[in-house]
C-alpha positions, 0 to 999 in steps of 0.5 A: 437796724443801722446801728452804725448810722451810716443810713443803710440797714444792718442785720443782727442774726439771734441763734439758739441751740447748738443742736443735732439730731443725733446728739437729741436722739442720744439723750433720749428726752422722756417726760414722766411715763417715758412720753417722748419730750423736747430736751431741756436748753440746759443741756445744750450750748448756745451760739452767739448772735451775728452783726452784719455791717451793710457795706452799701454795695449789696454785700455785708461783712461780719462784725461780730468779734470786731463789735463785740457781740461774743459773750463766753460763760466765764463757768463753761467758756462756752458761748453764753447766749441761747436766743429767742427774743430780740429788740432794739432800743435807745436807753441812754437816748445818744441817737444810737440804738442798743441791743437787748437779746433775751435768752432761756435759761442764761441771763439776757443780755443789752449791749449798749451801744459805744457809738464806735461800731462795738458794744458793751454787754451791761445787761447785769449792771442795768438789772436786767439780766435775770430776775430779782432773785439773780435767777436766770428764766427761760426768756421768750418775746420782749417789748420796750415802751414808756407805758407810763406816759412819762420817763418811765421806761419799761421792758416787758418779757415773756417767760416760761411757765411757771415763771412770771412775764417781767416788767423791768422798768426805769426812771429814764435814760440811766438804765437802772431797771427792776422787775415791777411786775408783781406790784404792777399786776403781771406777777400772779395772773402771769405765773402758769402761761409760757409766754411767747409773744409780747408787746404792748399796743393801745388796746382801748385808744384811751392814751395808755399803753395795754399789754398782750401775751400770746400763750401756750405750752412746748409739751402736747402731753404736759397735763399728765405730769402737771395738772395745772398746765396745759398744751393750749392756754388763752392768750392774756389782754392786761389793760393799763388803768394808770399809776394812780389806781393800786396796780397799773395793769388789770387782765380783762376777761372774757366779757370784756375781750370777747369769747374768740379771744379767751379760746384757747390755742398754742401761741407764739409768733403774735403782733397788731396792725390795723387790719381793718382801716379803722383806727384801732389795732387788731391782733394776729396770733401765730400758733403751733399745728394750727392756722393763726388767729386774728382778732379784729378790734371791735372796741366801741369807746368812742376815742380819737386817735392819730397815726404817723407813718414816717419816711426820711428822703436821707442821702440821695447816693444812700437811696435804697428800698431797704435802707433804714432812712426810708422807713425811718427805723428809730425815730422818736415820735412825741405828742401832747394834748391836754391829757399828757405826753406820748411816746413812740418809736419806729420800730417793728422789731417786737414781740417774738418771732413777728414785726409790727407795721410800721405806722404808729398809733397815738390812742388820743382818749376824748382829746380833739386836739394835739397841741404840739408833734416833735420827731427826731 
């Protein structure tokens, strides 16, 4: 992402643990029936993420004291994030892109961009940091889109089992968030799956955006010692019916997705792109001790749709196939036809350990026509 706007693509580096093998064998993590298990995060010390400025000579230099990016428990004083999730977004819509990182088992974190190359970590200011409860979960994959079709802004995040997938939203760009899921219909039909991958994506090319979640557990052996959970879980398709029925987001079942989709598998990595050539969005499903999934989209509605893929020529001395212009890294893309207002941006970083394509897809519904494109 180029966070200093200078034309060229800087690199932000997420860390998690601070871990040995040594240091692992030594606590000698047991499940219930002394079943060899994976140690809690709790017992480790995080790492802070890395900046790295593109100097635009082939090299980069380490900004991460300088921007500020070094967050110490005021408890521990030990480094306080412990990453799985990253994504990069405008919230308060200055031309500079923000940070949220989110972490498991300690608070996520959004450092807001002071369009001076250093940051300011607001993320338990804006509500986001944990859940309503001031709890922190175990954070996985993260995405970030205006579900509603209006100001709305939403950030949906993957949790671990037993904890309910979030839906963080705001009236716009004041960055004041609470955790909708529950109201919305994430809560309860999310609660049992560990969710990794996450993202939102028009399933359906109706105009609204869905929701996916890529699911399954860390413990091969989890159902001895609950019986409600399971190494393998399906993943999960919320269809987005709109703010006027009871609950915005519906699960869709297996007549409606398909029996290859409810298969359960051990997810993680998960994204979208249209594998096929047309016009709708097909899944791809990373998994743990298996070949991944993809799932072609054969959704027959009959909707139209339009896809934007965006390059900017930016400055001839900036030239570069990496450089952020090229692609147009965090462009706003904006349409109206007679069934509202949509909103995008260019952005591939999503979802958990994965990178969407990079041409973005407007589901149109019936409409025929597009009656005004702004970019920026």
């Amino acid at each position: 992402f180029d966070y200093d706007r200078d034309g060229d693509l800087d690199l932000l580096v997420c860390n998690y643990l601070d871990w040995t093998p040594a240091y692992d064998r030594a606590q000698n993590f047991t499940l219930k029936g002394g079943i060899r298990a994976y140690g809690r995060p709790q017992n480790f010390n995080g790492v802070n993420p890395l900046l790295y400025q593109n100097l635009g000579n082939g090299t980069f230099k380490d900004m991460t004291e300088q921007a500020g990016l070094k967050v110490f428990s005021p408890g521990t004083g030990m480094p306080l994030a412990k990453s799985l999730g990253l994504n990069f977004y405008d919230f308060d819509e200055d031309g500079y892109l923000d940070i949220f990182i989110t972490n498991d088992t300690v608070q996520n974190l959004l450092f807001r961009n002071q369009q001076d190359g250093t940051f300011s970590e607001t993320a338990a200011l804006s509500g986001v940091a944990f859940d309503m409860e001031g709890n922190a979960r175990g954070a996985m994959g993260i995405d970030i889109a205006n579900f509603r079709n209006n100001d709305t802004l939403g950030i949906a995040i993957g949790n671990f089992a037993n904890e309910m997938t979030a839906l963080y939203t705001s009236p716009g760009k004041e960055m004041q968030f609470i955790d909708e899921a529950i109201s919305n219909g994430l809560g309860p039909q999310t609660r049992q799956a560990l969710t990794f991958g996450v993202f939102f994506f028009d399933a359906d090319l109706d105009g609204r955006l869905d929701l996916f979640s890529a699911n399954g557990h860390l413990e091969e052996d989890i159902n001895i010692v609950q019986e409600r959970q399971h190494y393998e879980q399906a993943p999960q398709l919320f269809w987005n019916c709109g703010p006027q029925y009871s609950t915005e987001f519906v699960p869709l079942d297996e007549s409606l997705v398909g029996k290859d989709f409810v298969k359960p598998l051990v997810g993680r990595g998960a994204t979208f792109g249209d594998i096929d050539g047309d016009g709708d969005l097909d899944l791809i499903i990373m998994t743990t001790g298996n070949k991944p999934r993809l799932l072609r989209n054969d959704q027959q509605t009959g909707n139209h749709w339009v896809r934007f893929h965006l390059f900017s020529e930016g400055k001839p001395e900036k030239e570069s196939p990496a450089a952020s212009p090229r692609d147009a890294l965090g462009a706003h893309i904006q349409i109206k036809t007679a069934g509202g207002i949509q909103n995008r941006m260019v952005m591939p970083t999503r979802s958990y350990l994965a990178q969407t394509e990079l041409p973005v897809t407007f589901g149109l519904g019936k409409n025929e026509e597009i009656e005004s494109v702004s970019i920026k």
